[in-house]
C-alpha positions in Angstrom: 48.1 171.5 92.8 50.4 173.8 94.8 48.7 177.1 94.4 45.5 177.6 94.8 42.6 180.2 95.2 39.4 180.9 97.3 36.9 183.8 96.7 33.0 184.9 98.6 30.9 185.9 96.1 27.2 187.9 96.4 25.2 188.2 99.1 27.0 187.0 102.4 25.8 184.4 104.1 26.4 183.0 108.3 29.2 180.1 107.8 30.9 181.6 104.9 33.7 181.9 107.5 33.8 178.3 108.5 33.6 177.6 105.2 36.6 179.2 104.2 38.1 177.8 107.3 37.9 174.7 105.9 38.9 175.3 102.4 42.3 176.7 103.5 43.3 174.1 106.3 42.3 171.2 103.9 44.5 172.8 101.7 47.4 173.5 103.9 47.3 169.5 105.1 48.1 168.7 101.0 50.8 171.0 101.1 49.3 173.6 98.6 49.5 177.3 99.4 46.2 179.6 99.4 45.0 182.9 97.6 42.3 184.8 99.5 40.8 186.9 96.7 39.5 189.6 98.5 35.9 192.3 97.6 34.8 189.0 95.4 34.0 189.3 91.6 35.4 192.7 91.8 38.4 192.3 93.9 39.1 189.4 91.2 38.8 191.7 88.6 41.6 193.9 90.2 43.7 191.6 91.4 43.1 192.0 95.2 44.3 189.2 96.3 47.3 187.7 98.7 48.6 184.7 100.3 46.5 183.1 103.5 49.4 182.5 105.8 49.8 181.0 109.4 47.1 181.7 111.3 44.7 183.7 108.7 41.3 181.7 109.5 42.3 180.7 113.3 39.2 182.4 115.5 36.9 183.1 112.3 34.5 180.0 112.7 31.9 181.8 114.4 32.4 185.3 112.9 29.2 186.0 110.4 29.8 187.4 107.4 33.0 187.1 105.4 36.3 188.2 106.2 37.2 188.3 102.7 34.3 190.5 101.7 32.0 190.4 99.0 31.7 192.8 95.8 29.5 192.2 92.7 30.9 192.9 89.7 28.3 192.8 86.6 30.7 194.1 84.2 31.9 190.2 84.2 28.8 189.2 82.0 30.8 191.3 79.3 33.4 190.4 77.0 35.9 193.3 78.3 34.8 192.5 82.2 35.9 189.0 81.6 39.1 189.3 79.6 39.9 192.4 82.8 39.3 189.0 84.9 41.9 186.9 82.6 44.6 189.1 82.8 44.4 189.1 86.9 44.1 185.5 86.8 47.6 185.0 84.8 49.2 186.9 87.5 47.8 185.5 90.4 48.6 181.9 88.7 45.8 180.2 90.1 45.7 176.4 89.8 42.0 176.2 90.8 39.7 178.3 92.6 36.7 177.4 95.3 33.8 180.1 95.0 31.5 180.6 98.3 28.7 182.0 97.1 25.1 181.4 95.5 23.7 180.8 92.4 25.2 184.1 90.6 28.6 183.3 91.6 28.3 179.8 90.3 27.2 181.2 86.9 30.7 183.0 87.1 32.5 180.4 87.9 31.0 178.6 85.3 32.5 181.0 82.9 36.0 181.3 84.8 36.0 176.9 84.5 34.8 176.6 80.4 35.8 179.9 78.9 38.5 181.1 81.1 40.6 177.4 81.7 40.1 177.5 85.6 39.2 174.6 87.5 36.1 175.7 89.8 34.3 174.4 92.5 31.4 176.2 94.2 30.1 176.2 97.6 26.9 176.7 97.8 26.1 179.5 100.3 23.0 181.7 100.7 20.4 182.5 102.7 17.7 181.7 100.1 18.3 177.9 100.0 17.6 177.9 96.6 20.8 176.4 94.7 19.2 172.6 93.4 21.9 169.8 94.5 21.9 170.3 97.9 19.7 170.0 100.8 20.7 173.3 102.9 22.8 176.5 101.5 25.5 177.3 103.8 23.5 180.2 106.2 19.9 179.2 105.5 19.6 177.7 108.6 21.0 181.0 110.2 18.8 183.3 108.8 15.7 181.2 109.8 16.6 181.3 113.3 16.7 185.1 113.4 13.2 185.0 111.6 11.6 182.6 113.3 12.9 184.5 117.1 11.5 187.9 115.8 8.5 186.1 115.1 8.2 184.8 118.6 9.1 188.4 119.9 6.6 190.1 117.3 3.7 187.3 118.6 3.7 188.3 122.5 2.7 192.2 121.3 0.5 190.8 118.9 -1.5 188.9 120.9 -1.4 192.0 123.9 -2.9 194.3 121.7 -5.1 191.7 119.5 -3.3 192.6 116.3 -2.7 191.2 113.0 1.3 191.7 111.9 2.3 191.4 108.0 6.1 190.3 108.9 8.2 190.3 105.2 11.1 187.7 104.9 13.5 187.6 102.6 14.7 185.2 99.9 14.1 186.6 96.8 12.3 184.6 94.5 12.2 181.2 96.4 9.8 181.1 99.0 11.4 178.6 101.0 12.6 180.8 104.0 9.4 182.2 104.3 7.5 178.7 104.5 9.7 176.9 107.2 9.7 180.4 109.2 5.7 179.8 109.2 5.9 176.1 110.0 8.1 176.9 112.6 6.8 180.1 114.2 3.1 178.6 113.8 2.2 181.7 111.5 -1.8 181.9 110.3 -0.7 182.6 106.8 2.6 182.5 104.4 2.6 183.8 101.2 5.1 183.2 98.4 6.2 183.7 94.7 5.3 180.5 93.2 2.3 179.6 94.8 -0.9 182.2 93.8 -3.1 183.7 96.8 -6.1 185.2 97.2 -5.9 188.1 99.0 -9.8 188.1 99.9 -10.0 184.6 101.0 -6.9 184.9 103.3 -8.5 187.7 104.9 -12.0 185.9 104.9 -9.8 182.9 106.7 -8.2 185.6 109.4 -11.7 186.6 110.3 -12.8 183.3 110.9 -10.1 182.8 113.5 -10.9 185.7 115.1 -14.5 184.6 115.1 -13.2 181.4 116.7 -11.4 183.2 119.4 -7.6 183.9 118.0 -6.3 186.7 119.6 -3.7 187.7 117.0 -2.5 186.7 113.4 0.5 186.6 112.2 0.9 186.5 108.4 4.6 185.6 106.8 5.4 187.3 103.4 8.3 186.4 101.0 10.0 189.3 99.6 9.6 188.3 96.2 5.7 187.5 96.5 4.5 190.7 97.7 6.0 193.7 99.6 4.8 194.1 103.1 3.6 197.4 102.9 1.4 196.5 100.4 -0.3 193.7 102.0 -0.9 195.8 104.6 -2.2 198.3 102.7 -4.7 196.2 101.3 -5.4 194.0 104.4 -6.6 197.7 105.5 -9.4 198.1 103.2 -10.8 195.2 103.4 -10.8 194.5 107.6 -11.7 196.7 110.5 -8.6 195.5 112.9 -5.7 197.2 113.7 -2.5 195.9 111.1 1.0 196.3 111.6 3.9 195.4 109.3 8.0 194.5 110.2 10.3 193.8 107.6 13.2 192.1 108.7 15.4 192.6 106.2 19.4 192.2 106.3 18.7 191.4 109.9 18.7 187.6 108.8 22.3 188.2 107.1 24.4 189.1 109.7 24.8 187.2 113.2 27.1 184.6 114.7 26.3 181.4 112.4 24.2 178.6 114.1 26.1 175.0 115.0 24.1 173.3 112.2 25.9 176.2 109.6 29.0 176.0 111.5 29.4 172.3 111.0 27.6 172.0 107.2 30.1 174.8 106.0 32.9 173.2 107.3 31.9 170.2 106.0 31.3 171.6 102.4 34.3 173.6 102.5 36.7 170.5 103.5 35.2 168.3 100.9 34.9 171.1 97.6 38.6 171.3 98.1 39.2 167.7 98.2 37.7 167.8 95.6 39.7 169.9 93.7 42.8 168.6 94.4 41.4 165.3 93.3 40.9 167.0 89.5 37.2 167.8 89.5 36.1 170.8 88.3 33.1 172.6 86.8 30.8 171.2 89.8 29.5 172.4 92.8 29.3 170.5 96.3 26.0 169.5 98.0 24.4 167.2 100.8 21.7 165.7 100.3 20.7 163.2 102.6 23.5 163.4 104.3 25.8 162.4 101.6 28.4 164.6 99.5 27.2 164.8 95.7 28.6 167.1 93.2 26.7 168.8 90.0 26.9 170.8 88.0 27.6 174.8 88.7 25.3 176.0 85.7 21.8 174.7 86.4 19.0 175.0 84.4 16.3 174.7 87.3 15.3 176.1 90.2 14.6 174.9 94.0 10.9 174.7 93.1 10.8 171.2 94.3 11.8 172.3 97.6 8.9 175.0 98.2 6.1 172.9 96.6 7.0 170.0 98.8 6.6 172.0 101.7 4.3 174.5 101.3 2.0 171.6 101.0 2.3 170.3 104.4 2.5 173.6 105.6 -1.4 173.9 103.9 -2.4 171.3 106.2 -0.9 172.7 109.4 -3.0 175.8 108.6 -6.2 174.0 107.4 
């Protein structure tokens, strides 16, 4: 391969940077020139693209975000979106292409490697942690951090004014931010979207800790189990304590990316492209156990595995 390309797709995600550090220098040392497509899916779609020259990822290792950007483009899921995508693609002549991105952008580069001809190889790189064949998504670890410190900052007014706080995380549907942010902030209760809770028991549970002498409580919510504002709402009617909520929100985006995140990205990035060049395609990199393993970019599953596993131990922590 001499020419090839490398896009961020969806939600951005700490270490995308890195990542793309990676991708580029490991391509440079096989004598390949690289294509930064720029805005993502739709910057693909319109050809906004150039040539990553001398110095273009030198000081970006511990920049969040992405300095290529990232656009959605659902029009791609059509017919006329995709043969828009094929006509930029001829022009660019594009050998092979390495997507940073999560799940969605996988299921485009799915269609970009079997319907379009174009080797693909995805990164996997979200927040959520919830692409199966990996361990840890490139910026998961990032975005617990910042949840887990807000925690710790919400907890010391918690506790001075004896309140309960509803604090919302996101992730989606996977639940698996939310749960290590509870084991690792020590939260009273976590709630997420594929385990059912009952409201009234966790509250019954909160007033027995009072009862016992707790001072505050702290309850974790996943964005795609329940809104904050309406736990709260609800916590309202049925206790007589003072209830706050926070959501967090793109706060656990942004932000310098954390060592672990710097060093995983670069380490995906370097070895997606070898990848590449050694003629795989269709696949996506992962580490799991702390060895490279590739499979496939369309998946059928989900990273339920992950949140069951966990959010059992996390039950007994609480019990």
């Amino acid at each position: 391969m001499k020419r090839i390309g490398v896009m961020s797709g969806g939600g951005d995600a700490a270490g995308m940077n890195a990542a793309l550090r990676a991708v580029v220098r490991t391509a440079w040392s096989k004598g390949a020139e690289v294509v930064g497509v720029n805005r993502g899916w739709l910057g693909l779609s319109e050809g906004d693209a150039e040539v990553l020259g001398s110095g273009a990822v030198s000081g970006i290792i511990d920049r969040g975000g992405t300095i290529l950007r990232t656009f959605r483009y659902p029009e791609f899921q059509e017919a006329a979106g995709q043969e828009k995508v094929r006509a930029q693609l001829q022009k660019l002549r594009l050998e092979g292409l390495v997507i940073i991105g999560g799940d969605g952008s996988f299921r485009g580069g799915h269609v970009l490697d079997h319907e379009l001809g174009l080797p693909v190889i995805g990164v996997p790189a979200t927040i959520d942690n919830d692409i199966p064949g990996t361990d840890h998504s490139i910026g998961f670890d990032t975005a617990l951090n910042i949840a887990i410190d807000a925690v710790d900052k919400i907890r010391d007014t918690a506790t001075s004014h004896g309140r309960i706080f509803v604090v919302e995380v996101m992730g989606r549907s996977c639940g698996l931010l939310a749960i290590q942010c509870g084991i690792g902030c020590g939260a009273e209760e976590v709630l997420v979207p594929e385990i059912p809770y009952d409201l009234d028991e966790i509250c019954r549970r909160i007033e027995k800790g009072y009862n016992r002498g707790k001072r505050h409580a702290i309850m974790i919510v996943a964005e795609g189990a329940a809104r904050a504002s309406y736990i709260t709402y609800e916590m309202k009617n049925r206790l007589q304590r003072p209830i706050r909520m926070m959501v967090l929100g793109h706060l656990q985006r942004g932000g310098s990316p954390s060592a672990f995140d710097r060093i995983l990205a670069t380490r995906l990035g370097n070895y997606a492209t070898e990848q590449l060049f050694e003629g795989a395609r269709g696949v996506m990199v992962g580490l799991v156990a702390n060895k490279f393993k590739t499979g496939p970019l369309r998946k059928t599953s989900c990273a339920l595995d992950k949140v069951v596993a966990q959010y059992a131990a996390l039950q007994r922590l609480l019990a």
